[in-house]
PDB file of N, H, CA, C and O in Angstrom:
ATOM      1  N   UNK A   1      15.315 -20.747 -24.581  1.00  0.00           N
ATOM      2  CA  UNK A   1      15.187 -20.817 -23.132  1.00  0.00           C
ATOM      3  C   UNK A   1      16.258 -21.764 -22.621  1.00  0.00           C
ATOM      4  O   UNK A   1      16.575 -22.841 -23.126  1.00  0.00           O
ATOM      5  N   UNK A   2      16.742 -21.216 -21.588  1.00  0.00           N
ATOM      6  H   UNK A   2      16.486 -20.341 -21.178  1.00  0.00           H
ATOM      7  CA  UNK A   2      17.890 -22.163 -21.550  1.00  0.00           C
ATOM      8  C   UNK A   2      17.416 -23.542 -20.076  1.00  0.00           C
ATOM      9  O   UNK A   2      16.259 -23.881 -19.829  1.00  0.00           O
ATOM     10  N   UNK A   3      18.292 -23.914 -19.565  1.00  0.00           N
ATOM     11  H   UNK A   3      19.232 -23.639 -19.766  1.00  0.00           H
ATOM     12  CA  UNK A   3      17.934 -24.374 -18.235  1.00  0.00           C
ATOM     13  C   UNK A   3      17.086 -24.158 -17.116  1.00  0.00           C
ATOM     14  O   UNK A   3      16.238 -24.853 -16.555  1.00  0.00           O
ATOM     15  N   UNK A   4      17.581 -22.900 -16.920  1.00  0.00           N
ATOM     16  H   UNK A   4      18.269 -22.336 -17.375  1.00  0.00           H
ATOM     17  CA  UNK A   4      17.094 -22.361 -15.475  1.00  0.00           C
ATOM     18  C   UNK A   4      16.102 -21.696 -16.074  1.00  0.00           C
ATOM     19  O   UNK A   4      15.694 -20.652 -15.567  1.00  0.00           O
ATOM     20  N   UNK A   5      15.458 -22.281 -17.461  1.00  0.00           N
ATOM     21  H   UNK A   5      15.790 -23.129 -17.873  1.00  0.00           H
ATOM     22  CA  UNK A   5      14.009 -21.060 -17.564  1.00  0.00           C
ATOM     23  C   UNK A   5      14.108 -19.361 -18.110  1.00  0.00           C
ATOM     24  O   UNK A   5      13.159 -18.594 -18.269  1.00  0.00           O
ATOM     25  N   UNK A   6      15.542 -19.089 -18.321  1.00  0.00           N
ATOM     26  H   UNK A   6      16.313 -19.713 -18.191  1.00  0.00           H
ATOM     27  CA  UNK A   6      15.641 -17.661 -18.804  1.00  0.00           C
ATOM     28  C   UNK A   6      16.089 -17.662 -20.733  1.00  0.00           C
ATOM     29  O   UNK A   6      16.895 -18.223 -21.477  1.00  0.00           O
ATOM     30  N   UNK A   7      15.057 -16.729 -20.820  1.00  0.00           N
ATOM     31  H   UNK A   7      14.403 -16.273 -20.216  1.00  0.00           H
ATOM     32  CA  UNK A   7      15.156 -16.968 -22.654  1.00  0.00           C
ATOM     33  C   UNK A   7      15.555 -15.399 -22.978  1.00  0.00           C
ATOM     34  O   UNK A   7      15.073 -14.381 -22.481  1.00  0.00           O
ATOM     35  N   UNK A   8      16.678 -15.544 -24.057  1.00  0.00           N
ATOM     36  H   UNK A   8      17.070 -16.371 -24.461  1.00  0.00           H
ATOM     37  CA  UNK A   8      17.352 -14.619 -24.583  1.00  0.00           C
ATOM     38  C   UNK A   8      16.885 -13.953 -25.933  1.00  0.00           C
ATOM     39  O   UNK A   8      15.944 -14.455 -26.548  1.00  0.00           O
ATOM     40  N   UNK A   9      17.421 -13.015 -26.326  1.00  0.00           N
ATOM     41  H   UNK A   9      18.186 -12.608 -25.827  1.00  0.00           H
ATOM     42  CA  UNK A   9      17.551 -12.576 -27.617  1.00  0.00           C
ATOM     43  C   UNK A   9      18.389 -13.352 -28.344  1.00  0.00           C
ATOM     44  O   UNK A   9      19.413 -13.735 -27.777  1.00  0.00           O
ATOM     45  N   UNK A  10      18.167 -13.720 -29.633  1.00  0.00           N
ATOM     46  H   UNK A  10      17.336 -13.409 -30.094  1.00  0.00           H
ATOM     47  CA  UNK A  10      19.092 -14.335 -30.644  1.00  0.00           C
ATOM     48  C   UNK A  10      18.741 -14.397 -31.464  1.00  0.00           C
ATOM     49  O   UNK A  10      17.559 -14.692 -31.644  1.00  0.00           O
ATOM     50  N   UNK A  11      19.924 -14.053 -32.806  1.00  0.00           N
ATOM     51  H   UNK A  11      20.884 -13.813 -32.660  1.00  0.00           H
ATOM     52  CA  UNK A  11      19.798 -14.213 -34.106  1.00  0.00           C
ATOM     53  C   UNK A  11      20.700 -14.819 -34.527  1.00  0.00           C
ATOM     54  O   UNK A  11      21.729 -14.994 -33.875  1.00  0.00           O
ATOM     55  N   UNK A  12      20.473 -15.368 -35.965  1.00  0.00           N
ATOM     56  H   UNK A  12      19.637 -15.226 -36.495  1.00  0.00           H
ATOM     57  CA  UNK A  12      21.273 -16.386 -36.628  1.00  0.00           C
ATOM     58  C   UNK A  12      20.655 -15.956 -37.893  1.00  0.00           C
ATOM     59  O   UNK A  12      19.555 -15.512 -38.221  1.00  0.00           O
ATOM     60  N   UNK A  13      22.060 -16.330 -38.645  1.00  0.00           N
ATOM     61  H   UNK A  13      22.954 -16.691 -38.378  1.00  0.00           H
ATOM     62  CA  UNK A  13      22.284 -15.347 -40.170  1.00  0.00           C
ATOM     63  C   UNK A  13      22.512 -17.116 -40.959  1.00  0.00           C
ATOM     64  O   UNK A  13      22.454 -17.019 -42.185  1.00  0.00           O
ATOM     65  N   UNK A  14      22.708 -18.370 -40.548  1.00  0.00           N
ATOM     66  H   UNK A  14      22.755 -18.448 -39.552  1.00  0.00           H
ATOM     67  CA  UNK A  14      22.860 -19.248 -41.312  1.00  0.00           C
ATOM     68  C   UNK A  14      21.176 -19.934 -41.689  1.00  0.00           C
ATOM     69  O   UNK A  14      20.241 -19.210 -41.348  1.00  0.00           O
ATOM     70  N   UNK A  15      20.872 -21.108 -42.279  1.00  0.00           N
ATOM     71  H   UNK A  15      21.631 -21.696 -42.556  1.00  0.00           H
ATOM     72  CA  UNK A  15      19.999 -21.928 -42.723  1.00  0.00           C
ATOM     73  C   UNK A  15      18.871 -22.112 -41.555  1.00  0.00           C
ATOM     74  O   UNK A  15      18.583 -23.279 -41.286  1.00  0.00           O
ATOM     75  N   UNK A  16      18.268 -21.170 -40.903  1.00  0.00           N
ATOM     76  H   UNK A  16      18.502 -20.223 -41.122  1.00  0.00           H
ATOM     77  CA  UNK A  16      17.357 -21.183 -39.516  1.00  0.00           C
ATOM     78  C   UNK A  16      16.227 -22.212 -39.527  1.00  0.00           C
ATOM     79  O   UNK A  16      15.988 -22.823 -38.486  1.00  0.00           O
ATOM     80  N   UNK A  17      15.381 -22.488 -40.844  1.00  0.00           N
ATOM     81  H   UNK A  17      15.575 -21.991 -41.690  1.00  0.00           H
ATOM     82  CA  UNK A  17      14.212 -23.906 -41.466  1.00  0.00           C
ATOM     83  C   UNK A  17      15.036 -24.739 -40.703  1.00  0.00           C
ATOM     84  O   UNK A  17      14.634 -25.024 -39.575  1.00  0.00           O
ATOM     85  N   UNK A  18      16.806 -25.481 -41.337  1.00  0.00           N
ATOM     86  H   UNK A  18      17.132 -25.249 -42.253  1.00  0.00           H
ATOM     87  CA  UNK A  18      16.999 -26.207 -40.140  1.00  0.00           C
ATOM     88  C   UNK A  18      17.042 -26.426 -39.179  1.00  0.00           C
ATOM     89  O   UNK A  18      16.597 -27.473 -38.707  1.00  0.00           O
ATOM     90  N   UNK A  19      17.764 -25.239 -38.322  1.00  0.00           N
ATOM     91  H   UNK A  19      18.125 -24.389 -38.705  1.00  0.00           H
ATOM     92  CA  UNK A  19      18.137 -25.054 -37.199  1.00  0.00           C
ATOM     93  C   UNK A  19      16.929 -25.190 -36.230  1.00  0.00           C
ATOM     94  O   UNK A  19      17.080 -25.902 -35.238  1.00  0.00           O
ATOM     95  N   UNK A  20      15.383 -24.374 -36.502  1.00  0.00           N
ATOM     96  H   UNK A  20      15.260 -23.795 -37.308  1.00  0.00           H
ATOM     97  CA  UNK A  20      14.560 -24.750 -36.183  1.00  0.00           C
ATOM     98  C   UNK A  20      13.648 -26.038 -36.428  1.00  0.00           C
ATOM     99  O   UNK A  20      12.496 -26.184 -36.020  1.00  0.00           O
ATOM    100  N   UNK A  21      14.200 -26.698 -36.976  1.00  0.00           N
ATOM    101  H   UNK A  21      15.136 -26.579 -37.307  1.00  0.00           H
ATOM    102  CA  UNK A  21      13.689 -28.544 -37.251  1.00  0.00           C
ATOM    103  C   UNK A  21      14.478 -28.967 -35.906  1.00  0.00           C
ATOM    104  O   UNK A  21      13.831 -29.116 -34.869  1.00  0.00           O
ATOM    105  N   UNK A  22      15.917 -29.167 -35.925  1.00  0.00           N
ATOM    106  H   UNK A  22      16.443 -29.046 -36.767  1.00  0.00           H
ATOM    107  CA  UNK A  22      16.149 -29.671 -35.188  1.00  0.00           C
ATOM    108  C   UNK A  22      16.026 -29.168 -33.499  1.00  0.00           C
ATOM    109  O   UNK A  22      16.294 -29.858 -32.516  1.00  0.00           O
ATOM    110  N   UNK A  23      15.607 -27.955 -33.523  1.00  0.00           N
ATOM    111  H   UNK A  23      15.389 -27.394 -34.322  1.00  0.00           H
ATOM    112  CA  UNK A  23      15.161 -27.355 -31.784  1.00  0.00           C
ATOM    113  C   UNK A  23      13.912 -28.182 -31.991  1.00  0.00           C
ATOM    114  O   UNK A  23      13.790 -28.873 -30.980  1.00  0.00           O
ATOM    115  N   UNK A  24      12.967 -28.418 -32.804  1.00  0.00           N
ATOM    116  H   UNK A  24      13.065 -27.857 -33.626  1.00  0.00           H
ATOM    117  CA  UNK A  24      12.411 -29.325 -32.163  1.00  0.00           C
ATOM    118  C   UNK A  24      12.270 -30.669 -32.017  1.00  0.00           C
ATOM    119  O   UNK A  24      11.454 -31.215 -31.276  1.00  0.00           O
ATOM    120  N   UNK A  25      13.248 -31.325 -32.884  1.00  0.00           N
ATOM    121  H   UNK A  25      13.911 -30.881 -33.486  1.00  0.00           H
ATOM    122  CA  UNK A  25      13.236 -32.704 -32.217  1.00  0.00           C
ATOM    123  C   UNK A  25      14.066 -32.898 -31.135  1.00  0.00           C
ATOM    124  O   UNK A  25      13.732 -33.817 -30.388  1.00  0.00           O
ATOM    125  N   UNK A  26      15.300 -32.127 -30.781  1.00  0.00           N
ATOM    126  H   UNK A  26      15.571 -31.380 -31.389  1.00  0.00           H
ATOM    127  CA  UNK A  26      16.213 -32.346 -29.518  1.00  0.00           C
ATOM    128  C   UNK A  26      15.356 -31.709 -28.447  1.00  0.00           C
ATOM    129  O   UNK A  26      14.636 -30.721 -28.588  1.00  0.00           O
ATOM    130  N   UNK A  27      15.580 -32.554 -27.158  1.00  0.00           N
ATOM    131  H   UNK A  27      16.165 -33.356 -27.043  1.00  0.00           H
ATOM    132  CA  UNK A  27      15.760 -31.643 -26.107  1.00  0.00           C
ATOM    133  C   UNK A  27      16.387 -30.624 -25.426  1.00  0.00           C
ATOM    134  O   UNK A  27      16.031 -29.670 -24.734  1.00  0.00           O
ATOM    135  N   UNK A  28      17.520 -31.142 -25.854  1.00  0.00           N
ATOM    136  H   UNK A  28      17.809 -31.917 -26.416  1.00  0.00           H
ATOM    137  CA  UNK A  28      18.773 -30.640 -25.529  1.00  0.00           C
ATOM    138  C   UNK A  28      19.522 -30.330 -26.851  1.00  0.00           C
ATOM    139  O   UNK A  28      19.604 -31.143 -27.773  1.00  0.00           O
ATOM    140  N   UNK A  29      20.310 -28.513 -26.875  1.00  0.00           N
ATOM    141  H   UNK A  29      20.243 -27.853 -26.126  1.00  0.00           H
ATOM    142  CA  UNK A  29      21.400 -28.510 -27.716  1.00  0.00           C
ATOM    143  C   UNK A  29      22.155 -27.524 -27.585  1.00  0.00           C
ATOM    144  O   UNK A  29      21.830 -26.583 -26.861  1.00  0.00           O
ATOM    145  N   UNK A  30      23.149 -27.547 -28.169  1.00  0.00           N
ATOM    146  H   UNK A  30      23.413 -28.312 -28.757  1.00  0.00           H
ATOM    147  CA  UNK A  30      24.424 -26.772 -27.613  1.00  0.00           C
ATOM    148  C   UNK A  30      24.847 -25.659 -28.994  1.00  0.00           C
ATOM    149  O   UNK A  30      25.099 -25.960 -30.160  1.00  0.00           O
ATOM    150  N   UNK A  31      24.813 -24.520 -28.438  1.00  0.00           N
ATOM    151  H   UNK A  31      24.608 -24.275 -27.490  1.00  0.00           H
ATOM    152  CA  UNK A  31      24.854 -23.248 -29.357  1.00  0.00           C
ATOM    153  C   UNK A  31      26.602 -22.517 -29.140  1.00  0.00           C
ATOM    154  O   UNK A  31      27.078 -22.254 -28.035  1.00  0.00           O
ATOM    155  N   UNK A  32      27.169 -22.349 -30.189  1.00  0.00           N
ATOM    156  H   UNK A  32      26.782 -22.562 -31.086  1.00  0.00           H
ATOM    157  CA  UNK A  32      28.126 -21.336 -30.088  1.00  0.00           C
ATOM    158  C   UNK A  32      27.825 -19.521 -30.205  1.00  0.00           C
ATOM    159  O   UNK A  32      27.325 -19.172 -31.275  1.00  0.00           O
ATOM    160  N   UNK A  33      28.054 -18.616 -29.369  1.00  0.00           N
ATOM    161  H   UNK A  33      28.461 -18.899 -28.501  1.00  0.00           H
ATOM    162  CA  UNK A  33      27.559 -17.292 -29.781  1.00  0.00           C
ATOM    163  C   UNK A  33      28.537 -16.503 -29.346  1.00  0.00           C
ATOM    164  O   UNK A  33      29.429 -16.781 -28.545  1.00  0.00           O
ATOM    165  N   UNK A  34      28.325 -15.481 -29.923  1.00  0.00           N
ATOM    166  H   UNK A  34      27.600 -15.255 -30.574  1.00  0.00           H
ATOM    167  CA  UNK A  34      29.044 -14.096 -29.102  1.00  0.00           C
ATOM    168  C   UNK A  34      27.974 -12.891 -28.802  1.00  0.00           C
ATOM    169  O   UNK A  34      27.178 -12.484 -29.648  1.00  0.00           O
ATOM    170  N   UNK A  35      28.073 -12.409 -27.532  1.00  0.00           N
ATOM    171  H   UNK A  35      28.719 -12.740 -26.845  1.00  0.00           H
ATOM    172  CA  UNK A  35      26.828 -11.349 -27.288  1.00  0.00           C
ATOM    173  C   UNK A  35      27.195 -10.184 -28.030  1.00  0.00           C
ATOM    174  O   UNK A  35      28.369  -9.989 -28.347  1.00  0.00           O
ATOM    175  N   UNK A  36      26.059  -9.215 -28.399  1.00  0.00           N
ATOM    176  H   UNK A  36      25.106  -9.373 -28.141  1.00  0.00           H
ATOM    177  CA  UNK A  36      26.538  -8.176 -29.402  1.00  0.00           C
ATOM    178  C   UNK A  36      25.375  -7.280 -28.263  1.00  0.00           C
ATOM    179  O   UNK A  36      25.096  -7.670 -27.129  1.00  0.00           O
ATOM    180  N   UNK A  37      24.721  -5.763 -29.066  1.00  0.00           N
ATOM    181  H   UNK A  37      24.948  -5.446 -29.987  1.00  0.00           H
ATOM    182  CA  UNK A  37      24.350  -4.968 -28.677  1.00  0.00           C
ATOM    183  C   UNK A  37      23.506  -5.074 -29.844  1.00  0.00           C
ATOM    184  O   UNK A  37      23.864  -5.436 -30.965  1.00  0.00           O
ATOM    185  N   UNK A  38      21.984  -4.615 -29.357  1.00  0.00           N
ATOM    186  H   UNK A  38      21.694  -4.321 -28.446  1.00  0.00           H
ATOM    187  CA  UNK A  38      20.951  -4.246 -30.882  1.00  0.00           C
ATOM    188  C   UNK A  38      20.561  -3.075 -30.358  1.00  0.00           C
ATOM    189  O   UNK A  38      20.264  -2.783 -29.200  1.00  0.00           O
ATOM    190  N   UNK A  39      20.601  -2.305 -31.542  1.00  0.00           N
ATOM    191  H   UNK A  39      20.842  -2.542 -32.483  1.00  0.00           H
ATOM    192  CA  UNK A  39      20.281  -0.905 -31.399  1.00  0.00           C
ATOM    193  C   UNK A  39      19.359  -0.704 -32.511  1.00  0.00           C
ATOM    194  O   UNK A  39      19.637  -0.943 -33.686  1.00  0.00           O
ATOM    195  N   UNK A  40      17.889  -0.107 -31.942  1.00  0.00           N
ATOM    196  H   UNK A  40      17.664   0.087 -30.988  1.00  0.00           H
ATOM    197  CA  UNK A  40      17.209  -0.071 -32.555  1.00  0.00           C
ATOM    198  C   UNK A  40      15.810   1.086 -31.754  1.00  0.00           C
ATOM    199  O   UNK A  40      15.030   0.994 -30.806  1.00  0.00           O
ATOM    200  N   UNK A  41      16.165   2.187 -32.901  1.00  0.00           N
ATOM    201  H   UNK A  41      16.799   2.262 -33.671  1.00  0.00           H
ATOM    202  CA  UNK A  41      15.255   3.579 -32.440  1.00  0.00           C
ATOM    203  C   UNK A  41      15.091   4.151 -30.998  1.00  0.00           C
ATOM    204  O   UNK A  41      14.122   4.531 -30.340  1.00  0.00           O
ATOM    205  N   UNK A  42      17.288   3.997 -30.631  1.00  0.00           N
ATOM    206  H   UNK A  42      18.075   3.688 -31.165  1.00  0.00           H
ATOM    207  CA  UNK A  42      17.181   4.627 -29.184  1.00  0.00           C
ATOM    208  C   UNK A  42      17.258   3.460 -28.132  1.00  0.00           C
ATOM    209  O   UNK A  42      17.869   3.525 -27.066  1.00  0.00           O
ATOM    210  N   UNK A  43      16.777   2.735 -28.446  1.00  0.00           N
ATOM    211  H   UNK A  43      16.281   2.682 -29.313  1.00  0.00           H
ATOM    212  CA  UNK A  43      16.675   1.630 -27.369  1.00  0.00           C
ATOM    213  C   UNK A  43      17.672  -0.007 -27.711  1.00  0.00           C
ATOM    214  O   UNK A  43      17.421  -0.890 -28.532  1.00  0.00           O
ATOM    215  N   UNK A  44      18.976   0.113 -26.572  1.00  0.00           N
ATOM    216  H   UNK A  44      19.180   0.830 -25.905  1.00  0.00           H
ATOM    217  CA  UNK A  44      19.786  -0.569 -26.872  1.00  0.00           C
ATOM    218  C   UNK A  44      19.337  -2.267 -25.950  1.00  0.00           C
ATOM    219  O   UNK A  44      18.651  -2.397 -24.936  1.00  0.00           O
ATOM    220  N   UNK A  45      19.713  -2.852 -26.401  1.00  0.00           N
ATOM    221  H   UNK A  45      20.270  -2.747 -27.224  1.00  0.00           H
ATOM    222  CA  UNK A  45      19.576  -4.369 -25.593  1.00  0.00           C
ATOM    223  C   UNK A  45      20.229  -5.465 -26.139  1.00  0.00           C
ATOM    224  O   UNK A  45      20.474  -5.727 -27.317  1.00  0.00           O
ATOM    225  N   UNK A  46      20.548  -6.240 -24.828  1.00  0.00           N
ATOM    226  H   UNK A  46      20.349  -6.028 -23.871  1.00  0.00           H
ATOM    227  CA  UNK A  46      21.837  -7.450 -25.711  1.00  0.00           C
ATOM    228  C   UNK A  46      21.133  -8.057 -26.564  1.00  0.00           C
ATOM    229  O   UNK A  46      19.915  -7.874 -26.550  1.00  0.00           O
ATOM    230  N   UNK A  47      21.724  -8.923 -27.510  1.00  0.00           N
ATOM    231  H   UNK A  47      22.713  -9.072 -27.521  1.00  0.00           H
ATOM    232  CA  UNK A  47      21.159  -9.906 -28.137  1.00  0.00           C
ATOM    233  C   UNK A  47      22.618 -11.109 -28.113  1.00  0.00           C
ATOM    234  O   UNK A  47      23.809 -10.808 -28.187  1.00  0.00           O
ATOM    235  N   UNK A  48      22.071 -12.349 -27.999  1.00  0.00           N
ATOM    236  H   UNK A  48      21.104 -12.593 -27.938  1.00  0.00           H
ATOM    237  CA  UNK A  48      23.225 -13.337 -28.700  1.00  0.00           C
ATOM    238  C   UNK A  48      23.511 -13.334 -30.285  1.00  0.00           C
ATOM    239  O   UNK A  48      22.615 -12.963 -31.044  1.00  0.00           O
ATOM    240  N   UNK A  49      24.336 -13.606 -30.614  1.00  0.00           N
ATOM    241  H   UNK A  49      25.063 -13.907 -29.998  1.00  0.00           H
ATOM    242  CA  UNK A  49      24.648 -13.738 -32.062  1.00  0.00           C
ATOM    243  C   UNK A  49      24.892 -15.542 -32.570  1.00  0.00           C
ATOM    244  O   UNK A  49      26.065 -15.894 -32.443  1.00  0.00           O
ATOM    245  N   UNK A  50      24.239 -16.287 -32.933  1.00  0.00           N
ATOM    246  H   UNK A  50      23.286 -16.001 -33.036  1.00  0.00           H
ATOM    247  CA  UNK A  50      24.745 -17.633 -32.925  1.00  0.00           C
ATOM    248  C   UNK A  50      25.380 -17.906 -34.152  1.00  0.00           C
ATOM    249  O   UNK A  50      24.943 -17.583 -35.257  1.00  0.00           O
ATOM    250  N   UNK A  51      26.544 -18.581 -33.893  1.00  0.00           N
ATOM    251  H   UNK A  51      26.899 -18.844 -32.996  1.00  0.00           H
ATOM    252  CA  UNK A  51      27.618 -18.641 -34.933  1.00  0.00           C
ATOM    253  C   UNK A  51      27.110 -20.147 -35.528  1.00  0.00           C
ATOM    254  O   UNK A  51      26.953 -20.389 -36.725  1.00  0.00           O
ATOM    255  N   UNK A  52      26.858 -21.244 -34.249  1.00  0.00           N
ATOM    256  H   UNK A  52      26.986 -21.047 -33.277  1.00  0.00           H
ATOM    257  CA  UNK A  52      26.927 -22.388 -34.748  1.00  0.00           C
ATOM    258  C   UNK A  52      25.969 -23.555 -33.748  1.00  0.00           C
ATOM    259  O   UNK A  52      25.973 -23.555 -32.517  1.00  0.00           O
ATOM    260  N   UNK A  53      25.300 -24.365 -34.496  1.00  0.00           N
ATOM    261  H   UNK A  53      25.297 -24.364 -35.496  1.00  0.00           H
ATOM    262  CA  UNK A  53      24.696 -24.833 -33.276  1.00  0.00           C
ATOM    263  C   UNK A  53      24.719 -26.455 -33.363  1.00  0.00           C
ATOM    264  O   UNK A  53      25.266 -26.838 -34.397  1.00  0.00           O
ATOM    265  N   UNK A  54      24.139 -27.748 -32.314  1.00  0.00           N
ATOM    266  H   UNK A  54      23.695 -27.437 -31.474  1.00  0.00           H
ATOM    267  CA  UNK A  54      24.824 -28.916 -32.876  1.00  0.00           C
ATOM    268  C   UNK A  54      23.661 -29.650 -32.088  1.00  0.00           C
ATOM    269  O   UNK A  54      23.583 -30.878 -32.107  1.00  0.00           O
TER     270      UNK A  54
END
């Protein structure tokens, strides 16, 4: 969820146990991504792709 309250699609292909430790001790954190397309049985929708997060 970002700022303004709007929560995305996203996946992440690295070590996520961490990544999700530290979403919850920060409040705040800053993600690198590129948006992709998920296609799945006909029905397309963005997703983020997260490369890197800090």
């Amino acid at each position: 969820e970002d700022a303004g309250g709007r929560q995305m699609e996203a996946v992440y292909f690295g070590d996520v146990g961490d990544c999700l430790r530290k979403m919850e001790e920060k409040k705040v954190m800053s993600f690198t991504y590129y948006p992709s397309i998920n296609e799945y049985m006909g029905r397309r929708t963005l997703q983020l792709t997260i490369v890197n997060y800090q």
